[in-house]
N, CA and C atoms of all chains as a GROMACS GRO file, in nm:
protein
  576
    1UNK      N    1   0.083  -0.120   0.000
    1UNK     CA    2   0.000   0.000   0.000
    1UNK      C    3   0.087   0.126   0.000
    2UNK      N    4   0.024   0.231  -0.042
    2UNK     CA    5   0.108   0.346  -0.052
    2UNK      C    6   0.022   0.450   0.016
    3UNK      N    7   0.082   0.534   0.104
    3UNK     CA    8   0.028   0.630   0.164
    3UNK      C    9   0.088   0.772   0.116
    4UNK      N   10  -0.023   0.901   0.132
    4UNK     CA   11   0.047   0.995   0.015
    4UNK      C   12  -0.004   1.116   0.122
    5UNK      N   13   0.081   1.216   0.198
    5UNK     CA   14   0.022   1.350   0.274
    5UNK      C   15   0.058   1.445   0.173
    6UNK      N   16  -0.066   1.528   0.149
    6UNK     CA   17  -0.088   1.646   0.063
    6UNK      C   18  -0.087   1.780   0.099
    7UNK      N   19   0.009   1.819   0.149
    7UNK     CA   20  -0.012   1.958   0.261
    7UNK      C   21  -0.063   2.062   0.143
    8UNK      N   22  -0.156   2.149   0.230
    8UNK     CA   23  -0.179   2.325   0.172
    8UNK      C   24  -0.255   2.373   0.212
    9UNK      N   25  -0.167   2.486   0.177
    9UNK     CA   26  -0.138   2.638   0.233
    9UNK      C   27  -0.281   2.719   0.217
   10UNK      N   28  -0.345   2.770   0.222
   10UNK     CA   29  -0.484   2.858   0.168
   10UNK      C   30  -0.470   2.989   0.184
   11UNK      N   31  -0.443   3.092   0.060
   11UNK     CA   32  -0.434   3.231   0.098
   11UNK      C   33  -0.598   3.276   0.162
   12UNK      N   34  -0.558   3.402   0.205
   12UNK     CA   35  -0.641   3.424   0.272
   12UNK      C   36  -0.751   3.485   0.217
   13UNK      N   37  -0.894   3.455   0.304
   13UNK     CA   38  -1.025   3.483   0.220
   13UNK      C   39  -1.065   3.349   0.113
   14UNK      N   40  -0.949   3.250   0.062
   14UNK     CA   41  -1.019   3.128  -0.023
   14UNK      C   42  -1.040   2.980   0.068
   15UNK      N   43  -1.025   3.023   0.226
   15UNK     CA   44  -1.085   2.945   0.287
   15UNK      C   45  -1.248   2.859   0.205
   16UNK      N   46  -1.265   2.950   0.198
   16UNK     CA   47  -1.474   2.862   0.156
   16UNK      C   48  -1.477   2.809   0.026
   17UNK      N   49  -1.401   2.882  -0.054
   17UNK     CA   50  -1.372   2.817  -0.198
   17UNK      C   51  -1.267   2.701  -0.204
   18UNK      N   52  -1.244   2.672  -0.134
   18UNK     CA   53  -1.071   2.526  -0.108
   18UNK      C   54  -1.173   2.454  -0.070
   19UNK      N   55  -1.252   2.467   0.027
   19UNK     CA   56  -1.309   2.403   0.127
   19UNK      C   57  -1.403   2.288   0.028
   20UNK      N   58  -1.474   2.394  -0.094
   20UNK     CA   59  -1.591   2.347  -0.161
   20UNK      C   60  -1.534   2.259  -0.276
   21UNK      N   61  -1.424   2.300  -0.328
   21UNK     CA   62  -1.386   2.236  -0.429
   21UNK      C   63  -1.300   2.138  -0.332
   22UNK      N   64  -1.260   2.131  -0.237
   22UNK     CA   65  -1.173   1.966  -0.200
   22UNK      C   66  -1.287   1.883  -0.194
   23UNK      N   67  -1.401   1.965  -0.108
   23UNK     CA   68  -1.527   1.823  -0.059
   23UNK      C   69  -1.562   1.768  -0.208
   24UNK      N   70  -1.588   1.849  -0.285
   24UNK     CA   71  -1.650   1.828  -0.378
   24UNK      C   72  -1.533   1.715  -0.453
   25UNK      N   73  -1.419   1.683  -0.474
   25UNK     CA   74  -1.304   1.571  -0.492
   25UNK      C   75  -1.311   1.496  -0.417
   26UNK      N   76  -1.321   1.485  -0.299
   26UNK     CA   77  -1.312   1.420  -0.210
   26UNK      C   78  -1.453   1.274  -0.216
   27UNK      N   79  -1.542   1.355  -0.252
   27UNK     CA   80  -1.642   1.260  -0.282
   27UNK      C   81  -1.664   1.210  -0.411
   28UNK      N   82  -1.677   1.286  -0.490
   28UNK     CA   83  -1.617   1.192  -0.606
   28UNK      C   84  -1.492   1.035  -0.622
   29UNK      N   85  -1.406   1.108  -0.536
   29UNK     CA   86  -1.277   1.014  -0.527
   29UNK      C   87  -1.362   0.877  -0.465
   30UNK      N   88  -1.402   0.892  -0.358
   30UNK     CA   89  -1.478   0.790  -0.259
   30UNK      C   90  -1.590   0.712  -0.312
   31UNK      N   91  -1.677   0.795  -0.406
   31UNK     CA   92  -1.741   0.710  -0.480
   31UNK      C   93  -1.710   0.603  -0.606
   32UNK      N   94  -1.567   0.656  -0.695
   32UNK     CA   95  -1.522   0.593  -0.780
   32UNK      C   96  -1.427   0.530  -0.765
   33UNK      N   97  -1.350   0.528  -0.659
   33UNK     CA   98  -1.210   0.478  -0.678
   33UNK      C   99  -1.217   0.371  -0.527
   34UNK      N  100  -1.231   0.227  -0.555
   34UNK     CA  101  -1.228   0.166  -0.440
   34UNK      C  102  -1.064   0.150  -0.422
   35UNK      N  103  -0.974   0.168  -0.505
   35UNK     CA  104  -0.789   0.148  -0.460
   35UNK      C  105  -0.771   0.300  -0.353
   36UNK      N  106  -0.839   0.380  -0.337
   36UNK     CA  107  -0.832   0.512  -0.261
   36UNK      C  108  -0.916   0.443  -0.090
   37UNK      N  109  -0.873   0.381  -0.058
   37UNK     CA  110  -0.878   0.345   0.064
   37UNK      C  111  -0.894   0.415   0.158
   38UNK      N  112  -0.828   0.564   0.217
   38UNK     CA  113  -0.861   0.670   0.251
   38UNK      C  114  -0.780   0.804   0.169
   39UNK      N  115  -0.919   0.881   0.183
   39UNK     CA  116  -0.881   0.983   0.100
   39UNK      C  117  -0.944   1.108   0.191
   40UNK      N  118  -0.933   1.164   0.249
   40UNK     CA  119  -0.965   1.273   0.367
   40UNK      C  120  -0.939   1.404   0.376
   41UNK      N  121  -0.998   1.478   0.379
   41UNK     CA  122  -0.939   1.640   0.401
   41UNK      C  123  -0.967   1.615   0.548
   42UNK      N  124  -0.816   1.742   0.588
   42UNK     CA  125  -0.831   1.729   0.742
   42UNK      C  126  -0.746   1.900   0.720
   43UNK      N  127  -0.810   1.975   0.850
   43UNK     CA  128  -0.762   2.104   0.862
   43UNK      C  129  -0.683   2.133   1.000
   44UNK      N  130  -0.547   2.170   1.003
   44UNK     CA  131  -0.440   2.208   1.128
   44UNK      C  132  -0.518   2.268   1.242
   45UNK      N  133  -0.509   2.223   1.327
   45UNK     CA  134  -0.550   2.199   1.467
   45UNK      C  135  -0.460   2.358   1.488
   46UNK      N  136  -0.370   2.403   1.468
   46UNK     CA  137  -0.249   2.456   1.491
   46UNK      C  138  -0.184   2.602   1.396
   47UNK      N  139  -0.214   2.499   1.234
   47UNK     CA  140  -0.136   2.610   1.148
   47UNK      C  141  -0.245   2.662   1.109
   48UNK      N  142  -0.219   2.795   1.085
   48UNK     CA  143  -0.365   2.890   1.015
   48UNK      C  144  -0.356   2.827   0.884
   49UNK      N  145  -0.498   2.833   0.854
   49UNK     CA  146  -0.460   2.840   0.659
   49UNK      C  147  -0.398   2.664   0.608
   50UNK      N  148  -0.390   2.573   0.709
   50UNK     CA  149  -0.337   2.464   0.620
   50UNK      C  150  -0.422   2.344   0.632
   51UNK      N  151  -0.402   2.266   0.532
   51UNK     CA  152  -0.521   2.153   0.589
   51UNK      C  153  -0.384   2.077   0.489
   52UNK      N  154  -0.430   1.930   0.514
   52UNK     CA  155  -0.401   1.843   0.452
   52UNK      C  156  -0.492   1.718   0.353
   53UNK      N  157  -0.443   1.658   0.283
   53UNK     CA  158  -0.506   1.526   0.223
   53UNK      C  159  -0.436   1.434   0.322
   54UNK      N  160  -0.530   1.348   0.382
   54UNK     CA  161  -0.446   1.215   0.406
   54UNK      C  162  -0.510   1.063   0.299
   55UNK      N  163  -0.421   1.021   0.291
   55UNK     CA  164  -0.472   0.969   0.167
   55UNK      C  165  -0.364   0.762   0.150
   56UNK      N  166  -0.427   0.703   0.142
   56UNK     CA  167  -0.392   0.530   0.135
   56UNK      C  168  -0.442   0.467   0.030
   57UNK      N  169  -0.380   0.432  -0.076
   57UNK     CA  170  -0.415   0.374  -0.170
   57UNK      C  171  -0.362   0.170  -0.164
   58UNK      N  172  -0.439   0.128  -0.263
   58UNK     CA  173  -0.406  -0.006  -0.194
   58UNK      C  174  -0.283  -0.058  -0.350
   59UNK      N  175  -0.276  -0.004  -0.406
   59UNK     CA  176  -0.105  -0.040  -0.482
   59UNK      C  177  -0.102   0.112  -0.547
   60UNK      N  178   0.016   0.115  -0.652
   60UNK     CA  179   0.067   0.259  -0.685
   60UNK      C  180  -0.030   0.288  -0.836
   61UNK      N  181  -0.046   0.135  -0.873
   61UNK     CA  182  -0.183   0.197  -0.980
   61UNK      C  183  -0.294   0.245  -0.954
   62UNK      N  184  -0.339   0.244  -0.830
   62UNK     CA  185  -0.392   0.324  -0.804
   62UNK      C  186  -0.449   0.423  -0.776
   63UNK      N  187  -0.301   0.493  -0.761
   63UNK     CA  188  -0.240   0.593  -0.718
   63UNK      C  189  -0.248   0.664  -0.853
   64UNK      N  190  -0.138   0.649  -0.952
   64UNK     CA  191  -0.176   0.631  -1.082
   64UNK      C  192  -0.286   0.676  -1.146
   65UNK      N  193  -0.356   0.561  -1.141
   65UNK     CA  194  -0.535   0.604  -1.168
   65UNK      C  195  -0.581   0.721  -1.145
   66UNK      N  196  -0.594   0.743  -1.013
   66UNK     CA  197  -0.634   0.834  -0.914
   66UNK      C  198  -0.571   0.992  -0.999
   67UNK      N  199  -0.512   1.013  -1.037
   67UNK     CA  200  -0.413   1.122  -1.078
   67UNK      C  201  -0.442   1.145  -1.198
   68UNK      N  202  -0.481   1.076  -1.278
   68UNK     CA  203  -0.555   1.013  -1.418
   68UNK      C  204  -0.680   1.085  -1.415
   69UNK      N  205  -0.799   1.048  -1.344
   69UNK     CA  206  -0.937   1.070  -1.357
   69UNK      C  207  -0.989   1.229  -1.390
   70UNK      N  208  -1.118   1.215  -1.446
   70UNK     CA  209  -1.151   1.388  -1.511
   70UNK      C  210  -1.168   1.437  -1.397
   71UNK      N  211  -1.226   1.434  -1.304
   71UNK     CA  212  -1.245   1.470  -1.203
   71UNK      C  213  -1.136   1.538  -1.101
   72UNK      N  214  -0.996   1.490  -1.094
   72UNK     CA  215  -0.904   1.521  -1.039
   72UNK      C  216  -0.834   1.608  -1.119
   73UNK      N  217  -0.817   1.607  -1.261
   73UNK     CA  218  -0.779   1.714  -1.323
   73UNK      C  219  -0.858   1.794  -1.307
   74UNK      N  220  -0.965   1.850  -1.341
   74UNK     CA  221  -1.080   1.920  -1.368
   74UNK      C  222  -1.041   1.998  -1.223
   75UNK      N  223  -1.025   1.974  -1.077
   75UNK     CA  224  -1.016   2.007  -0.999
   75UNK      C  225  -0.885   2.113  -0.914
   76UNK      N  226  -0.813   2.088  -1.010
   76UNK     CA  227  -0.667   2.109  -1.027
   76UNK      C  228  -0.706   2.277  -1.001
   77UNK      N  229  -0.734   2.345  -1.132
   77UNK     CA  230  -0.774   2.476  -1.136
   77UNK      C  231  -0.812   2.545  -1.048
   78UNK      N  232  -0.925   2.489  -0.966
   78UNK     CA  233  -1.037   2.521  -0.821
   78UNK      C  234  -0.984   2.532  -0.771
   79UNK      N  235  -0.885   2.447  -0.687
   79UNK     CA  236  -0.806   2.455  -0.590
   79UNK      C  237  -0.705   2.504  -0.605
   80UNK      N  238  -0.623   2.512  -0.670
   80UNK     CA  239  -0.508   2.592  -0.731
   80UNK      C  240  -0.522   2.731  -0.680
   81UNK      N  241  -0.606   2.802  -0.726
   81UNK     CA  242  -0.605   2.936  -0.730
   81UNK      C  243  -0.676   2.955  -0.559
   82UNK      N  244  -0.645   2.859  -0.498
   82UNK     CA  245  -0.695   2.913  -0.352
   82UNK      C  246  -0.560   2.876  -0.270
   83UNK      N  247  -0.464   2.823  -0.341
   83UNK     CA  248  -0.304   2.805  -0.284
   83UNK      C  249  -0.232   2.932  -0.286
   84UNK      N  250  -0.205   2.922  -0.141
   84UNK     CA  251  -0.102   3.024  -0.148
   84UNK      C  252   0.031   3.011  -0.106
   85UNK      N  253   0.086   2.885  -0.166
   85UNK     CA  254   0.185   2.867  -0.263
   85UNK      C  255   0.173   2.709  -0.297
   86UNK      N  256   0.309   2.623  -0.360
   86UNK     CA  257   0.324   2.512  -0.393
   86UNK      C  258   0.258   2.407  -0.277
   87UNK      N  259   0.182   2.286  -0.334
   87UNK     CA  260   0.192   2.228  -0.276
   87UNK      C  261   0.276   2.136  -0.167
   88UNK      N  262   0.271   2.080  -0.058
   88UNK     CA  263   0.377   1.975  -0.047
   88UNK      C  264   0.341   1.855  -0.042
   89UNK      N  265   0.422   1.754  -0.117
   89UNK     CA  266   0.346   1.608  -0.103
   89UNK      C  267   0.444   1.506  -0.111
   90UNK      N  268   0.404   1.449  -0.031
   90UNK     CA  269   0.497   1.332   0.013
   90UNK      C  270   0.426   1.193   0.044
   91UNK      N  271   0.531   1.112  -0.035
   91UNK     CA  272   0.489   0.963  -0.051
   91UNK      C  273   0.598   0.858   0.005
   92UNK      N  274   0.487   0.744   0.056
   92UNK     CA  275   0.532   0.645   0.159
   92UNK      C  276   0.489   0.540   0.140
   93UNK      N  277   0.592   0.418   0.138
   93UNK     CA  278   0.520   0.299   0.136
   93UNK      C  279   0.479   0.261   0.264
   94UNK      N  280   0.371   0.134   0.272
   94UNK     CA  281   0.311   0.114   0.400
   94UNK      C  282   0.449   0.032   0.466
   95UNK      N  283   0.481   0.000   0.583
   95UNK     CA  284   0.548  -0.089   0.692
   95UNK      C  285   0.484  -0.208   0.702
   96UNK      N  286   0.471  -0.281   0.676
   96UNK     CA  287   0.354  -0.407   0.719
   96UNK      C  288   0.424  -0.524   0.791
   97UNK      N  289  -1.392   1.360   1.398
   97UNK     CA  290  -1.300   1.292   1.425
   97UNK      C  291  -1.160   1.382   1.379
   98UNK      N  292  -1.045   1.291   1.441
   98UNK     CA  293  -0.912   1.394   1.456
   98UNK      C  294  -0.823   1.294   1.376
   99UNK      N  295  -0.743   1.379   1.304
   99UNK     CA  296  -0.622   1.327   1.204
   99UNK      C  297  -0.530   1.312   1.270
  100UNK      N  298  -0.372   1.259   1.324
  100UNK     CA  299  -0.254   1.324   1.347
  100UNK      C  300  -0.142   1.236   1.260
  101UNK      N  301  -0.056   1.304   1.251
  101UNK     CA  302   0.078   1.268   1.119
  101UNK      C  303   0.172   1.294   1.267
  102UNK      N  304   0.241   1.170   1.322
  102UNK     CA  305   0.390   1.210   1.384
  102UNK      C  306   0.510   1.125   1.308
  103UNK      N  307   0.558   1.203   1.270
  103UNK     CA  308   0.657   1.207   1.162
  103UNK      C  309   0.823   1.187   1.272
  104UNK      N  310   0.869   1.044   1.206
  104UNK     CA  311   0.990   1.019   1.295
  104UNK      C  312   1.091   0.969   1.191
  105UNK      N  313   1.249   1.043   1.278
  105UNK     CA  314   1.355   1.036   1.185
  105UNK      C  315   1.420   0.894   1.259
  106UNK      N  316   1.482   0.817   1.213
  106UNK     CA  317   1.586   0.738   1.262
  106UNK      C  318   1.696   0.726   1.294
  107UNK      N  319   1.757   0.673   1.366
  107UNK     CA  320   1.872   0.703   1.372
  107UNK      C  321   1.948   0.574   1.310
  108UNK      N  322   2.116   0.616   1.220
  108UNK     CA  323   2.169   0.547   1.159
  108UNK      C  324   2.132   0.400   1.257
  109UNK      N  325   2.146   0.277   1.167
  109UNK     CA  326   2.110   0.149   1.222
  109UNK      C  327   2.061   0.094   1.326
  110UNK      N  328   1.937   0.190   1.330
  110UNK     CA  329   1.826   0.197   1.455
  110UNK      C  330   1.709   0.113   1.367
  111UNK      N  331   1.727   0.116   1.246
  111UNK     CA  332   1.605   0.103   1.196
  111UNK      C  333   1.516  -0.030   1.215
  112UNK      N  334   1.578  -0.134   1.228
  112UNK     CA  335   1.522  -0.274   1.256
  112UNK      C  336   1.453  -0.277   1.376
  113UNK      N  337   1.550  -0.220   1.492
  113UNK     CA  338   1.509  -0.198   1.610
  113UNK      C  339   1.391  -0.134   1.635
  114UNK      N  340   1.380  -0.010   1.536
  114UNK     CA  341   1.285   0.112   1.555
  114UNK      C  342   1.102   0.013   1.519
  115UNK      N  343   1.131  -0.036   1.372
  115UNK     CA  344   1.058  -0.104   1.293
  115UNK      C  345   0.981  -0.210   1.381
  116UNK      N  346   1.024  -0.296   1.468
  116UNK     CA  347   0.996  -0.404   1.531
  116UNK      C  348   0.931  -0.289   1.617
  117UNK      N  349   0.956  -0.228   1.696
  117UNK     CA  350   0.905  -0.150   1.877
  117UNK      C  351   0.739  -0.117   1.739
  118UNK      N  352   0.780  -0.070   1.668
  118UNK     CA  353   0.677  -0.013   1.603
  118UNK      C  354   0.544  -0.107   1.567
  119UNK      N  355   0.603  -0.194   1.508
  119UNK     CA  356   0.470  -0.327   1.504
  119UNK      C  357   0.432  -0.345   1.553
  120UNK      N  358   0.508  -0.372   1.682
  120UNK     CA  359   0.443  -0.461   1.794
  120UNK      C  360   0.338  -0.333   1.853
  121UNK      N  361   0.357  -0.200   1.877
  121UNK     CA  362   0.281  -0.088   1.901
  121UNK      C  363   0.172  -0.162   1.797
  122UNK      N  364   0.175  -0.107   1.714
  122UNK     CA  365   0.060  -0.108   1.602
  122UNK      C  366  -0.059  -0.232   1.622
  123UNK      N  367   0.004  -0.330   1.634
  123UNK     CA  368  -0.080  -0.457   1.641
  123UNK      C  369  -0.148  -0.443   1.765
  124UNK      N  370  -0.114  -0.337   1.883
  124UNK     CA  371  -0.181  -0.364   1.983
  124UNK      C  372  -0.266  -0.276   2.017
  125UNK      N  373  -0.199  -0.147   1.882
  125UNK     CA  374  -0.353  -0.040   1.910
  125UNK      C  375  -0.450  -0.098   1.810
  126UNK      N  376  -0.440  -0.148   1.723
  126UNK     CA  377  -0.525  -0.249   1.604
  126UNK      C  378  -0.641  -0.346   1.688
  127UNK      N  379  -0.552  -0.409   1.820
  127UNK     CA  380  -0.647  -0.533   1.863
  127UNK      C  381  -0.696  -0.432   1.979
  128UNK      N  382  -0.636  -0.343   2.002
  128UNK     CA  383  -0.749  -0.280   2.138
  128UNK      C  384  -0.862  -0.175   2.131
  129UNK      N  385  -0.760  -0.070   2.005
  129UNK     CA  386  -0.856   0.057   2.035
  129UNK      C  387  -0.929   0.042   1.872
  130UNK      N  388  -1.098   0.056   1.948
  130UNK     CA  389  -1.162   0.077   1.805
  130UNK      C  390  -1.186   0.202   1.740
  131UNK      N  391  -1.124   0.277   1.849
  131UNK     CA  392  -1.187   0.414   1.836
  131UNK      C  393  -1.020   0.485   1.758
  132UNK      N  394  -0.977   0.367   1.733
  132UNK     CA  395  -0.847   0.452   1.643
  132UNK      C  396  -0.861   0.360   1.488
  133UNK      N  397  -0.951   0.457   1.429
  133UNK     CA  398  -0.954   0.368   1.334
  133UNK      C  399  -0.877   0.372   1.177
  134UNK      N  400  -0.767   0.423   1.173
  134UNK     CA  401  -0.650   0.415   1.153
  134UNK      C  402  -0.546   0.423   1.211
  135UNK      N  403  -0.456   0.330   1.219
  135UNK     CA  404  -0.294   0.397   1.272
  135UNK      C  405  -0.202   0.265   1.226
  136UNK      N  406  -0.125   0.344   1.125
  136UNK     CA  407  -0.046   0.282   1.021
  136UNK      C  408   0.139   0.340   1.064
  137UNK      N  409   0.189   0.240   1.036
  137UNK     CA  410   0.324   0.286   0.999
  137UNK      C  411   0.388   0.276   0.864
  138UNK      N  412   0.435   0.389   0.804
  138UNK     CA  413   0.466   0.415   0.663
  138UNK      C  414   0.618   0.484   0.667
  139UNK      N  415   0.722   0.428   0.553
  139UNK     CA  416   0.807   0.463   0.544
  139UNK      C  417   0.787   0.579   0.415
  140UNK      N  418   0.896   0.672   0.444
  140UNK     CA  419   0.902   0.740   0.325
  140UNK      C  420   0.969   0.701   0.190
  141UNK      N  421   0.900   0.745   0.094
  141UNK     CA  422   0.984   0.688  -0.030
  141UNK      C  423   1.139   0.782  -0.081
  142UNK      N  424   1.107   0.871  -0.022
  142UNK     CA  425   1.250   0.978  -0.064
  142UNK      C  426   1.330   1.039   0.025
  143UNK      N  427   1.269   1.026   0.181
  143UNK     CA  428   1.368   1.084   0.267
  143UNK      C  429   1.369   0.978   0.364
  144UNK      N  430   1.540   0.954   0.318
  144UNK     CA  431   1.563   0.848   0.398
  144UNK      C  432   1.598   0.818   0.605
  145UNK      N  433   1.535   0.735   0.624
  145UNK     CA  434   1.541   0.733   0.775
  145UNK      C  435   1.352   0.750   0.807
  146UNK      N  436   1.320   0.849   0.736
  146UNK     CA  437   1.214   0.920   0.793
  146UNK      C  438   1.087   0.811   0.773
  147UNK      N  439   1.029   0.797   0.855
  147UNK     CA  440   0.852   0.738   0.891
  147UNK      C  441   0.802   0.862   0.936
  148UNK      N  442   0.657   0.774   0.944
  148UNK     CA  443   0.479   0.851   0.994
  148UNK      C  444   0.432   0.707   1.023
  149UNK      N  445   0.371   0.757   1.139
  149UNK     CA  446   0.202   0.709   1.173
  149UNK      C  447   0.109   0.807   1.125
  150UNK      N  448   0.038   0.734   1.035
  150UNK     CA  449  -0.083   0.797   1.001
  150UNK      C  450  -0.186   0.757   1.057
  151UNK      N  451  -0.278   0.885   1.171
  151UNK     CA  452  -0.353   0.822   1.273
  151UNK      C  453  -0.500   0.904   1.223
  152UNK      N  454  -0.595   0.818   1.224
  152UNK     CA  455  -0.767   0.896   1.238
  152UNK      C  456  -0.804   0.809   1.360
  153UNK      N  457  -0.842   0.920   1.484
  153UNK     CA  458  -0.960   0.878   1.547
  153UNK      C  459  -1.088   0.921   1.538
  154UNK      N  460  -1.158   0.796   1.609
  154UNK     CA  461  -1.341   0.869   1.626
  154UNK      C  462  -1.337   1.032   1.709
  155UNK      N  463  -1.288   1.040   1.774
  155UNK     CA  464  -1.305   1.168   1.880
  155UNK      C  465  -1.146   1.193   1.969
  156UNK      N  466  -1.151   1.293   2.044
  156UNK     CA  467  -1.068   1.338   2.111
  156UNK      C  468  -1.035   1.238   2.229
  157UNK      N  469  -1.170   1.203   2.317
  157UNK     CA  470  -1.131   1.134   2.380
  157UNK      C  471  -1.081   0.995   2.292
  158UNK      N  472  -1.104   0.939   2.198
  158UNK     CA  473  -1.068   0.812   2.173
  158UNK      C  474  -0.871   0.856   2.167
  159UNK      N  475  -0.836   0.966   2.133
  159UNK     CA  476  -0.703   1.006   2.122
  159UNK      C  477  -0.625   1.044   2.234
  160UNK      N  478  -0.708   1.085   2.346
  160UNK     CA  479  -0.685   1.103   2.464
  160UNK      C  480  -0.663   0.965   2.542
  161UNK      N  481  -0.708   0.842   2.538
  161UNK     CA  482  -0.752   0.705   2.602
  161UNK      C  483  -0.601   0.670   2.485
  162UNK      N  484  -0.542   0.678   2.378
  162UNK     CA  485  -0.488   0.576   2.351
  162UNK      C  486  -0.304   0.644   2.408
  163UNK      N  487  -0.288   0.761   2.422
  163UNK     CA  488  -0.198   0.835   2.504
  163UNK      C  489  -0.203   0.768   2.650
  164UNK      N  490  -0.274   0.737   2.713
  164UNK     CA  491  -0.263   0.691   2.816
  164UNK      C  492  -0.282   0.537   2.836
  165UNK      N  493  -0.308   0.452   2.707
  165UNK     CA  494  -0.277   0.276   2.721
  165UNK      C  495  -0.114   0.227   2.823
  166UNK      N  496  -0.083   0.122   2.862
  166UNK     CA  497  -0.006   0.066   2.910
  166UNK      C  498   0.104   0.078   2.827
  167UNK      N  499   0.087   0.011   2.693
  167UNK     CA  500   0.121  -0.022   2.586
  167UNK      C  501   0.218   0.056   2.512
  168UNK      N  502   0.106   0.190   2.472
  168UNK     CA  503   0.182   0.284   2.460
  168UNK      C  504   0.290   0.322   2.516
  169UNK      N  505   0.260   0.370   2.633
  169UNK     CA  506   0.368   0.430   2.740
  169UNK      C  507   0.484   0.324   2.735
  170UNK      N  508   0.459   0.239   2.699
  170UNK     CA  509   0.589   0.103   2.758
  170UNK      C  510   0.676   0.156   2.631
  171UNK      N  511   0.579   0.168   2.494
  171UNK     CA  512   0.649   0.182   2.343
  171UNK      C  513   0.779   0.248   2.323
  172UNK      N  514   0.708   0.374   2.435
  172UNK     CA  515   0.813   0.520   2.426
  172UNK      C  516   0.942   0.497   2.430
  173UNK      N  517   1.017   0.397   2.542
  173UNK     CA  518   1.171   0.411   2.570
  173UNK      C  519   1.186   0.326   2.471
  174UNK      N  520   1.150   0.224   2.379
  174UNK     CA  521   1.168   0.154   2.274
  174UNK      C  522   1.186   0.211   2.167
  175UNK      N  523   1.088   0.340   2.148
  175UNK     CA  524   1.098   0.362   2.012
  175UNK      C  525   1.179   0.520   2.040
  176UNK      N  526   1.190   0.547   2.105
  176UNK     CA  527   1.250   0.715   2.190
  176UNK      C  528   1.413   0.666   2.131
  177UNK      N  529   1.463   0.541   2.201
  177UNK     CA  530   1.602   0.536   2.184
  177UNK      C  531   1.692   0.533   2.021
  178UNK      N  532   1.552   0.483   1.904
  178UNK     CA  533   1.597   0.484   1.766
  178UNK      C  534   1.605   0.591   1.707
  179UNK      N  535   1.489   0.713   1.778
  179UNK     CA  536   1.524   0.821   1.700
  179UNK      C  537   1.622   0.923   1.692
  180UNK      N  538   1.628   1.007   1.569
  180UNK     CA  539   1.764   1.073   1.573
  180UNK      C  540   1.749   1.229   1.594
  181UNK      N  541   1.573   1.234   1.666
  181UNK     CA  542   1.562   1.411   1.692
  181UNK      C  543   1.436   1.366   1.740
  182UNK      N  544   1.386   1.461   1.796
  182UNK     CA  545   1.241   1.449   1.838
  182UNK      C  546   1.099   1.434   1.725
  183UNK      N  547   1.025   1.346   1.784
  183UNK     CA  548   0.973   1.342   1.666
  183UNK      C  549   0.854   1.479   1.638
  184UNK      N  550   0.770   1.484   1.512
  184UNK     CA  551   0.737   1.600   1.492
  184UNK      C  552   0.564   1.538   1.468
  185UNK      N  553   0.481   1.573   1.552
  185UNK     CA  554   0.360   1.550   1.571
  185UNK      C  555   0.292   1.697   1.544
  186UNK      N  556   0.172   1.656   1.443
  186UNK     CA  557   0.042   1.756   1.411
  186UNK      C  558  -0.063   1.682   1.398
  187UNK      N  559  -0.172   1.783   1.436
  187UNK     CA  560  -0.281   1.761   1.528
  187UNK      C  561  -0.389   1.804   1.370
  188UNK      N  562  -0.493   1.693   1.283
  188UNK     CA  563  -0.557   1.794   1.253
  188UNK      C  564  -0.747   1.783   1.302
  189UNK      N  565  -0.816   1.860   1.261
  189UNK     CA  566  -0.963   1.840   1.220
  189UNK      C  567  -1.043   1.776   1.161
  190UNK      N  568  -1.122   1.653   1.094
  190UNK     CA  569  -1.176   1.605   1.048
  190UNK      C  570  -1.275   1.710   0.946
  191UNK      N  571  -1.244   1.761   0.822
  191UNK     CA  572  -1.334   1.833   0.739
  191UNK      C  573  -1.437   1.736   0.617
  192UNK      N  574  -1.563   1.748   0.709
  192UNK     CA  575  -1.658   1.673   0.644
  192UNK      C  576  -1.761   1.766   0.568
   0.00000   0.00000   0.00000
């Protein structure tokens, strides 16, 4: 399995617009993609402005896939323009 | 429900050592706590040394109750002695 954390940043004021376009991926992802095992928005307890993806796929084609779909491109844009800056993302295989 | 990412470095040829304290953790928050209904250990694919537990609980208290298991606490000087800095724990929100 591969596990993947998606950090970002949200300039300020595109709080409600990040918010709408992740849920709105987020469920899509969950409905189509059973290799997306968890796929989650979660927001910093701590840092202003950051939330993360936590995210477990069950092999890397999945992963793959996942990165592939209209839906995740299509989404790219939405969220994009509510970054205030690069993403960070980092990938891990599982320990088992 | 609450996310947390604690992100741990290793120390040079700690890692077997580290790896094992770590399973044996895992398997015993797996068979006890239901209310942790993730907690994974994942290596990184590009920075070497470095792991995560990737944790979702049901609630605060379920995150509060697994900080204070036996188990846990025993984990600490096991897995405390492999690392090569403190480890780096964040706390997030569940955005539904």
């Amino acid at each position: 399995m591969i596990g993947v954390i998606a950090k970002l940043k949200i300039a300020a004021g595109k709080e409600a617009a990040f918010e709408a376009a992740a849920k709105d991926l987020m469920a899509k992802v969950k409905a189509n993609e059973p290799g997306a095992l968890t796929y989650q928005l979660y927001k910093s307890k701590t840092e202003a402005d950051t939330y993360i993806f936590m995210e477990e796929y069950s092999s890397q084609a999945a992963l793959d896939a996942h990165g592939k779909t209209e839906y995740f491109l299509a989404a790219g844009p939405h969220i994009g323009v509510c970054l205030a800056g690069p993403p960070e993302v980092q990938y891990f295989d599982m320990v088992e």
